[in-house]
C-alpha positions as CSV (number, residue, x, y, z in Angstrom):
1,X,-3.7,-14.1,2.2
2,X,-2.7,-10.8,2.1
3,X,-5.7,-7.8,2.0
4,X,-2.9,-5.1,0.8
5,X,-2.3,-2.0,2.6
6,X,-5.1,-0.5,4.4
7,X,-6.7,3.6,4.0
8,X,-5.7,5.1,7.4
9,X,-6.7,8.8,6.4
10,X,-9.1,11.2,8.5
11,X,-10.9,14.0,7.1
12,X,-10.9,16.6,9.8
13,X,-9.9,20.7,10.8
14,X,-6.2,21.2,11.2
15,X,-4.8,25.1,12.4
16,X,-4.9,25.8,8.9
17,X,-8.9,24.4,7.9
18,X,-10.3,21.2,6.7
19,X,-7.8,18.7,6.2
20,X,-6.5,14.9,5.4
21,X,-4.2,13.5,8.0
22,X,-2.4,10.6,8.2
23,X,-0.8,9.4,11.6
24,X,2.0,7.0,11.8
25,X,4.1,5.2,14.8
26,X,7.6,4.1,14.2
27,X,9.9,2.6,16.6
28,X,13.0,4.8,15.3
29,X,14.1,7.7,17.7
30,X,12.0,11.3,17.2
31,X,15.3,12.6,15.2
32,X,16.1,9.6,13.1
33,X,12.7,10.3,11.8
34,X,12.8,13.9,11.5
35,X,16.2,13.6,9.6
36,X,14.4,11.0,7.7
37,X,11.6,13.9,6.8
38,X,14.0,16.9,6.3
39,X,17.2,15.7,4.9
40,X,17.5,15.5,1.0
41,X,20.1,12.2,1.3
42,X,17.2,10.3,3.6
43,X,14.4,12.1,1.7
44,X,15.8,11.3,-2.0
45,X,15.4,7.3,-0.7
46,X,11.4,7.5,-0.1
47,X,10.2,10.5,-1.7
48,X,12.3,12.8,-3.6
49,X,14.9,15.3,-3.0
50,X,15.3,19.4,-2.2
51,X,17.9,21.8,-3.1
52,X,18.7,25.0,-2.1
53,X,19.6,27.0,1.3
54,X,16.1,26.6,3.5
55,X,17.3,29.3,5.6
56,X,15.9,31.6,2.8
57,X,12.6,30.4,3.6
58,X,12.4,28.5,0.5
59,X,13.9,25.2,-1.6
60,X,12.9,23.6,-4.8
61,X,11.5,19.9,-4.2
62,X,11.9,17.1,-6.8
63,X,9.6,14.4,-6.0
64,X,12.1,11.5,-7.8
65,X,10.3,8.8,-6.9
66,X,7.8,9.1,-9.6
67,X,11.3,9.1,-11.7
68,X,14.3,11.1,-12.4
69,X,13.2,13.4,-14.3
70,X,10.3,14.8,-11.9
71,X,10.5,18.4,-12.4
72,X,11.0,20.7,-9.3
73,X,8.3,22.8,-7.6
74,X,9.1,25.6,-5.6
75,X,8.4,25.0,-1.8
76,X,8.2,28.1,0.6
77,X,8.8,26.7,4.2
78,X,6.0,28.3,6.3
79,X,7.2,27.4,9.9
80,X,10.1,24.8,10.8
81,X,10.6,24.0,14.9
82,X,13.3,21.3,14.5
83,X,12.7,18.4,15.4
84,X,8.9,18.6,15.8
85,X,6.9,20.4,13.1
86,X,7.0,21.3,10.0
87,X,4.8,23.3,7.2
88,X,5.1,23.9,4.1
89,X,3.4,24.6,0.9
90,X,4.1,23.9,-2.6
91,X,2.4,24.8,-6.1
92,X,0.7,27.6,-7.3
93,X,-2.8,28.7,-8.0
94,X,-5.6,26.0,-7.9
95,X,-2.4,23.5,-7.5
96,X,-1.2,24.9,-4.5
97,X,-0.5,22.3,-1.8
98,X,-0.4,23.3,2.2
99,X,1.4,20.2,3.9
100,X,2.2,19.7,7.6
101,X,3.5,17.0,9.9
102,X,4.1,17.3,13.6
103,X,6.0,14.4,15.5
104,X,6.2,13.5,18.8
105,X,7.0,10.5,21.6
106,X,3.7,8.4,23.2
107,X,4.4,5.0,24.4
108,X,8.0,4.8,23.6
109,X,7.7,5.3,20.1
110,X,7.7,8.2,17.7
111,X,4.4,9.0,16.2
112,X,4.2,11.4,12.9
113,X,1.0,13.0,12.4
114,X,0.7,14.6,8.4
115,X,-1.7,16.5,7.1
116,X,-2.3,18.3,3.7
117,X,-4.8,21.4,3.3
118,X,-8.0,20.5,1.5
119,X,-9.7,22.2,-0.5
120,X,-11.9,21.2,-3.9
121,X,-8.6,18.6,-4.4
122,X,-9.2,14.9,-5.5
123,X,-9.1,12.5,-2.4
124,X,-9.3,9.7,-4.9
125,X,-5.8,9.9,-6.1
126,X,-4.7,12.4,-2.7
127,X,-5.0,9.8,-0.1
128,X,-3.6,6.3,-1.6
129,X,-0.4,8.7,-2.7
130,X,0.2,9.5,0.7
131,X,-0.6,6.4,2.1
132,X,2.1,5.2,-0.4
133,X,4.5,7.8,0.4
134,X,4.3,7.3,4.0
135,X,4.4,3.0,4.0
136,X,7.7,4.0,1.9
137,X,8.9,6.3,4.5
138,X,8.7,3.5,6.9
139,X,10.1,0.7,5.1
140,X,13.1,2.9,4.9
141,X,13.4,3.5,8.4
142,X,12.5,-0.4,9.1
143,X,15.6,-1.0,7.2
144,X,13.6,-2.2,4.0
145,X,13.7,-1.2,0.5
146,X,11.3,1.5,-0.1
147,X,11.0,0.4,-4.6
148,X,9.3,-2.7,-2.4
149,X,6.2,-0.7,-2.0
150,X,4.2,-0.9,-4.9
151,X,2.0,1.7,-6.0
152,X,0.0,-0.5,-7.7
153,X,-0.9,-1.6,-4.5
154,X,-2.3,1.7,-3.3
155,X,-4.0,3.2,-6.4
156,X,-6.6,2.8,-7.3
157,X,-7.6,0.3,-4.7
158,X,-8.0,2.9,-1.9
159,X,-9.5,5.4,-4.2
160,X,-12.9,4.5,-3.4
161,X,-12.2,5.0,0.3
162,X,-11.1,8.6,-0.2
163,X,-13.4,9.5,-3.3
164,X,-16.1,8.4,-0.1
165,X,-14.4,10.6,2.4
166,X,-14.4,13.6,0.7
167,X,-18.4,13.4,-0.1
């Protein structure tokens, strides 16, 4: 019987301030994964795509898997150290989104830690997308079909969890 995917979120204090993080291990080399996270051809098959030169500091990001016709947000790149870290933030106003992940080696594997800024922003919809996005992230580099991974899976039967998390 399967219990479906499981919340893995923390509510803690990044660099930046409070924040929800999300750590994952994968047995793919450090690069494979940060290609995987950076470039729009691996990105376009778990997440969406970017276009644009990101040595201007900035890219517009498309996320195309809630469909095609996702419209692009702007995303300034706040700090890139290839390939371990990178932040970024995306949005404007009230909407404005401060996202981070940092990967590294332990145990022979490579672990990804990712984090978004939190401020007043709903955990209840917030933490089952990136649990979603993430599980995608690593069916593709398992060799899987990321379309396997069914949102319907994630939302809204982890809301609860986060809606709890965030007080």
């Amino acid at each position: 019987m399967s219990t479906g995917p499981a919340a893995t979120g923390t509510l803690g204090v990044g660099p930046h301030g409070r924040e929800l993080a999300f750590q994952r291990r994968f047995a793919e080399p450090l690069e494979t994964v940060w290609a995987a996270m950076t470039d729009s051809a691996q990105l376009v098959k778990w997440i969406g795509r970017w276009e644009g030169d990101p040595a201007s500091g900035k890219v517009t990001f498309s996320m195309t898997a809630e469909g095609q016709d996702a419209p692009p947000e702007e995303c300034e790149i706040l700090q890139c150290s290839p390939p371990h870290s990178l932040t970024v933030q995306t949005g404007v106003g009230p909407a404005l989104w401060h996202l981070r992940f940092e990967l590294g080696h332990e145990d022979g594997l490579t672990t990804l830690l990712f984090a978004q800024r939190i401020g007043d922003d709903p955990l209840g919809s917030i933490g089952p997308g990136w649990e979603y996005y993430l599980d995608r992230l690593g069916a593709m580099l398992a060799g899987e079909d990321p379309a396997q991974v069914d949102w319907d899976d994630y939302y809204p039967a982890l809301s609860e969890h986060y809606e709890q998390l965030g007080g």
